[in-house]
C-alpha positions in Angstrom: 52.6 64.2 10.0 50.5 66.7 11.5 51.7 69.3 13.7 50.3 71.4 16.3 50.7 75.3 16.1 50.2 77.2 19.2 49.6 80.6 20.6 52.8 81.4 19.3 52.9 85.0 17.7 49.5 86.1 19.4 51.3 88.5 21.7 52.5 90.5 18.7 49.2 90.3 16.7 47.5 90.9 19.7 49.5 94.0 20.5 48.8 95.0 17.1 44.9 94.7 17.8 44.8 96.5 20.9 47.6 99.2 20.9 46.2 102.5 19.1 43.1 102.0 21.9 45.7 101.8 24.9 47.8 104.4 23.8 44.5 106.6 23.2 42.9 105.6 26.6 46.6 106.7 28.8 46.9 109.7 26.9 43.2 110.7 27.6 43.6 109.9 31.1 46.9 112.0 31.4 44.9 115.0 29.5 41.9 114.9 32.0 44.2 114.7 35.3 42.5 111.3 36.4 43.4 110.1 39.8 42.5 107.1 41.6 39.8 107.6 43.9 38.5 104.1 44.5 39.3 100.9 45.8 38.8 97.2 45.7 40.3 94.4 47.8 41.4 90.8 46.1 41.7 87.6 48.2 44.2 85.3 45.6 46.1 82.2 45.6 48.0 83.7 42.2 51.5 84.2 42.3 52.6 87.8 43.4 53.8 88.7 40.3 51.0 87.7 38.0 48.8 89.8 40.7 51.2 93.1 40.7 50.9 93.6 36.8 47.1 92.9 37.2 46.9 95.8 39.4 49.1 98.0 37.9 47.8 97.8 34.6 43.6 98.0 36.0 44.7 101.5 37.8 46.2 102.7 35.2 43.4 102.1 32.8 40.5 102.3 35.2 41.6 104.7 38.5 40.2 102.1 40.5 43.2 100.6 43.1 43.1 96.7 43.7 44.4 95.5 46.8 45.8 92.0 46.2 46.4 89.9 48.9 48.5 86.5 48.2 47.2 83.7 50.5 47.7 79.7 51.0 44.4 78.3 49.8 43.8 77.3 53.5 44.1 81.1 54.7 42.4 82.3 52.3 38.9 79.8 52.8 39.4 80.6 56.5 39.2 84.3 56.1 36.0 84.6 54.0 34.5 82.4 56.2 35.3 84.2 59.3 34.8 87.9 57.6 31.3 86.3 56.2 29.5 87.0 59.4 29.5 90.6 59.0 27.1 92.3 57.0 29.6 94.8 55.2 33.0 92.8 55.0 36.1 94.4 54.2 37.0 92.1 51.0 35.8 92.7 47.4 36.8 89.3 45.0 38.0 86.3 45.2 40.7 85.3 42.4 42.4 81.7 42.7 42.2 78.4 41.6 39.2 76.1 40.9 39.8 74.3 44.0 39.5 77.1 46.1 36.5 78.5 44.3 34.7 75.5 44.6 35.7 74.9 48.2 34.8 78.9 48.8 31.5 78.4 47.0 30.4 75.6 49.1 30.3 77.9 52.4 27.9 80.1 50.5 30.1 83.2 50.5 29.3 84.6 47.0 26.9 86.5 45.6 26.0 85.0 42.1 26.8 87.1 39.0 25.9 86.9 35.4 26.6 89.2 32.7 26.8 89.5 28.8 30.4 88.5 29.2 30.1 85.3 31.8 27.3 84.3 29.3 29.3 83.6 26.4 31.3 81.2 28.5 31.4 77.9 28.4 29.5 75.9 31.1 32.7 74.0 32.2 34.4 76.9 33.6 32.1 78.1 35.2 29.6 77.9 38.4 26.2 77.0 37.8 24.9 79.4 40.1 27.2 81.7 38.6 29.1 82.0 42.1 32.4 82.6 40.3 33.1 82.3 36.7 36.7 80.9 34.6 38.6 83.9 33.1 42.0 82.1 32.1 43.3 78.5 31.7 46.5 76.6 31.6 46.6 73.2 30.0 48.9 70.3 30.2 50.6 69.7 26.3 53.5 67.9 25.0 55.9 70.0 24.4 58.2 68.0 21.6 61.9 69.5 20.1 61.7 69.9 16.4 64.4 68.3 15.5 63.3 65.2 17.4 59.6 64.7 15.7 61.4 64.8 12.4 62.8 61.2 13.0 59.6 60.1 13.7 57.0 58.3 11.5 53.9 59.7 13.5 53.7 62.5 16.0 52.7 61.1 19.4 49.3 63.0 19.6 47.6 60.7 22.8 49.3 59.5 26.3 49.7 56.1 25.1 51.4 56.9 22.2 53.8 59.0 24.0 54.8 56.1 26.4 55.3 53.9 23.7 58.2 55.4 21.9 60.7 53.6 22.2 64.0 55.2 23.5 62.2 58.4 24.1 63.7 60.7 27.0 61.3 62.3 28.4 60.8 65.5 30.6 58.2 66.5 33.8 57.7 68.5 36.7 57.5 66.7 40.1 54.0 66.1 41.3 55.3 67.4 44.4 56.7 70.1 43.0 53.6 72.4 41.3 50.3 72.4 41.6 49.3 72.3 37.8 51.8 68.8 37.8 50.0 67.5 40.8 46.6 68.2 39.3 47.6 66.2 36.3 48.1 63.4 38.5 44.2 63.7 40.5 42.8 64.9 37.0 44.2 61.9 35.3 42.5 59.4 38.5 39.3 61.3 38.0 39.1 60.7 34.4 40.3 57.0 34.0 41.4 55.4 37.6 43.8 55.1 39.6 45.0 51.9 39.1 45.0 52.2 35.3 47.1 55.9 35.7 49.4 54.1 37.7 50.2 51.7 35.4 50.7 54.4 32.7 53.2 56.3 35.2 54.9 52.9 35.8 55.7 52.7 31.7 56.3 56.2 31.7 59.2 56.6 34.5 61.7 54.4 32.5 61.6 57.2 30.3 61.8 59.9 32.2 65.3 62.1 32.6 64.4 64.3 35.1 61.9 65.1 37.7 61.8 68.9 37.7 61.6 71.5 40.7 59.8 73.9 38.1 57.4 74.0 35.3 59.7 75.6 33.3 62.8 73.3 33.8 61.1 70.5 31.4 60.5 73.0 28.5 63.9 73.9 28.9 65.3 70.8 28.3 63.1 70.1 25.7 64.6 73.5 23.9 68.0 72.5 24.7 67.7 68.9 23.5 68.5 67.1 26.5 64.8 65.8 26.2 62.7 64.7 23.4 59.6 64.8 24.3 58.5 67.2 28.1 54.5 67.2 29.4 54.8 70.6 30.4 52.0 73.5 31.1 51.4 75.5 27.8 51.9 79.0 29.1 55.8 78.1 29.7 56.1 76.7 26.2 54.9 79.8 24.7 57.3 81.6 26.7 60.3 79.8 25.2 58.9 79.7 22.2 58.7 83.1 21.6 62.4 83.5 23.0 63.5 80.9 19.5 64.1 77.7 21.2 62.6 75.2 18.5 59.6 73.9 19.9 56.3 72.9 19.2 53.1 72.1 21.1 51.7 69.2 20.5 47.7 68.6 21.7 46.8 65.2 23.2 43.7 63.9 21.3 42.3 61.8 24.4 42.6 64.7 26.8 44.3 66.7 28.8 43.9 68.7 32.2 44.2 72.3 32.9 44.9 74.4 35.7 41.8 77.2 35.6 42.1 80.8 37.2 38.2 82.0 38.4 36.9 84.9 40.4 34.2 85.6 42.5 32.0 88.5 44.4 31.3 88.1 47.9 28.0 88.8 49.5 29.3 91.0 51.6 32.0 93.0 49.4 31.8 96.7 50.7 32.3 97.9 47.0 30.5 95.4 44.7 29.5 98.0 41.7 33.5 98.3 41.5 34.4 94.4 42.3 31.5 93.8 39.1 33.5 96.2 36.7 36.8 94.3 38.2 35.4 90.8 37.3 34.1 92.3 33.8 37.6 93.5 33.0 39.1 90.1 33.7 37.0 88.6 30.8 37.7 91.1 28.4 40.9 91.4 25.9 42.9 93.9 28.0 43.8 92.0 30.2 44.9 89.1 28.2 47.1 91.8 26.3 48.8 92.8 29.7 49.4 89.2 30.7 51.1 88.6 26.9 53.1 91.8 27.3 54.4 90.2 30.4 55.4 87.2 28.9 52.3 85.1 30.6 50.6 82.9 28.1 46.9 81.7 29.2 43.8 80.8 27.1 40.9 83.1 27.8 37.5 81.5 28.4 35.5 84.1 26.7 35.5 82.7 23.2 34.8 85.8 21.5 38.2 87.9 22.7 40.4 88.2 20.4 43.2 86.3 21.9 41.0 83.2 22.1 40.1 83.8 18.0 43.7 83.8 17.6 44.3 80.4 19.5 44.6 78.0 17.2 44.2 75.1 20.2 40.6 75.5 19.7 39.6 71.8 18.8 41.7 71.2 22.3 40.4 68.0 24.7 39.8 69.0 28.0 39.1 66.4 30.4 35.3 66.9 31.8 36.2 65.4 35.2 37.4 67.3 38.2 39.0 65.1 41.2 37.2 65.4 43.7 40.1 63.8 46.2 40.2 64.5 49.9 43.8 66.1 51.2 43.9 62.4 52.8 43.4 60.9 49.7 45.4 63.2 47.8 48.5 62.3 50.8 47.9 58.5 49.9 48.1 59.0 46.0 51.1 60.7 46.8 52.9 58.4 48.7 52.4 55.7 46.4 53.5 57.2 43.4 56.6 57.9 45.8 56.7 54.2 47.0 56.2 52.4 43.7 57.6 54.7 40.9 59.2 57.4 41.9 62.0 55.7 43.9 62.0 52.8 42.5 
């Protein structure tokens, strides 16, 4: 049988990799009396505490203070679209989702950037026009109990296979519930169609034990053994991972979706030589070594950080296509899956 090993220990041979030059770069900061004299502003759909160790840990290193500001996706495109008018705005970055990148690229609003870093990665996470470039991604895995894939013959490596076990319980968040669940759902259309991923769903809801209010819930369950088999995001299963529930992460073959975390420079950002050094960070080690220490497990896109070296996911299947849905379309997907499967 062949098994999938993931991220796993990389926080602790990360840490390993990076913590003489932290420790060097605080104390030399301490020694020269460094204060923060700067200041950049960050539009962002991120959570607010993935955003509050970002800009703790960027001060700290680089005396420059980043202003997050947590907005819906529909604020936030109203905003720079609005504050674009001006010659000299009062916003720096833009760090969200690919939706909202693409949606905020299509109003014209950044101002294209390329660098040694945003070179080195790959076309698929990125703008062509290098409006706003990938730094982080989130994919979509099985995440399988251990003691469950020893009764098996063959690990369930593709989507059909995992319907197909028989007697399987299976966990997932709701597609109501998250976005990275719902993007499954409009990545999965996008990539086959929808009539062929609803018949997929339709085989797959026998199975399932629970619809979960969180992405976490189904990796739980999965530790615990009140599921075999969870389609969960990767960054959860790390977490529990690393906390000894006996898991392990098993790569669909055919392909998978991800959730991907971009930023971009507006035209008008008042302090664009620090927003550039901001958006260089963000593709660099040190800032996957701050997520890791905080227990946030994402893949880099620059393939030549450490942390990605140390992925072992690298022969991973990402789906190429992006939905491209409407919010009306979206609504109707929705409501079917609702209509035919989920209440049935």
């Amino acid at each position: 049988m062949q098994r999938y090993t993931p991220l796993f220990l990389i926080a602790f041979v990360f840490s390993l990799v990076l913590l003489a030059g932290n420790t060097y770069l605080t104390g030399y900061a301490d020694q020269t009396g460094a204060k923060t004299n700067k200041s950049i502003t960050v539009y962002t759909t991120l959570p607010v505490e993935h955003v509050a160790i970002l800009a703790e840990a960027y001060e700290k290193s680089h005396h420059v203070k980043v202003n997050f500001v947590p907005l819906t996706k529909e604020d936030l495109l109203s905003r720079i679209k609005t504050e674009s008018t001006v010659p000299t705005g009062k916003t720096d970055l833009v760090l969200a989702d690919k939706e909202t990148l693409l949606q905020s690229a299509a109003t014209h609003v950044f101002s294209p950037y390329e660098s040694e870093q945003t070179d080195i990665i790959s076309d698929k996470f990125k703008d062509q026009n290098g409006d706003w470039v990938g730094v982080w991604y989130d994919p979509i895995i099985f995440c399988a109990n251990k003691d469950y894939l020893l009764t098996l013959p063959v690990i369930p490596n593709t989507w059909d296979a995992l319907v197909a076990l028989p007697n399987v319980r299976i966990g997932i968040t709701d597609f109501f519930a998250a976005d990275a669940s719902a993007n499954l759902l409009f990545t999965l259309i996008a990539e086959y169609d929808e009539n062929k991923v609803f018949t997929f769903l339709n085989k797959l809801h026998p199975k399932v034990v629970q619809y979960s209010k969180y992405l976490s819930t189904p990796v739980r369950m999965a530790g615990m053994g009140e599921v075999d088999i969870s389609i969960a995001v990767q960054s959860e299963t790390i977490r529990y991972m690393n906390e000894g529930f006996p898991l392990t992460i098993i790569y669909p073959t055919d392909g998978t979706a991800y959730k991907l975390t971009g930023v971009g420079i507006l035209k008008n950002a008042p302090q664009k030589a620090a927003a550039e050094q901001f958006m260089k960070w963000l593709t660099e080690d040190d800032v996957q070594f701050v997520l890791q220490q905080n227990k946030f497990f994402f893949v880099p896109t620059n393939q030549s950080t450490v942390a990605y070296k140390l992925f072992n996911g690298k022969n991973l299947t990402l789906f190429d296509n992006y939905s491209d849905l409407t919010l009306q379309q979206k609504q109707a997907v929705m409501d079917r899956w609702v209509k035919n499967i989920r209440l049935k």
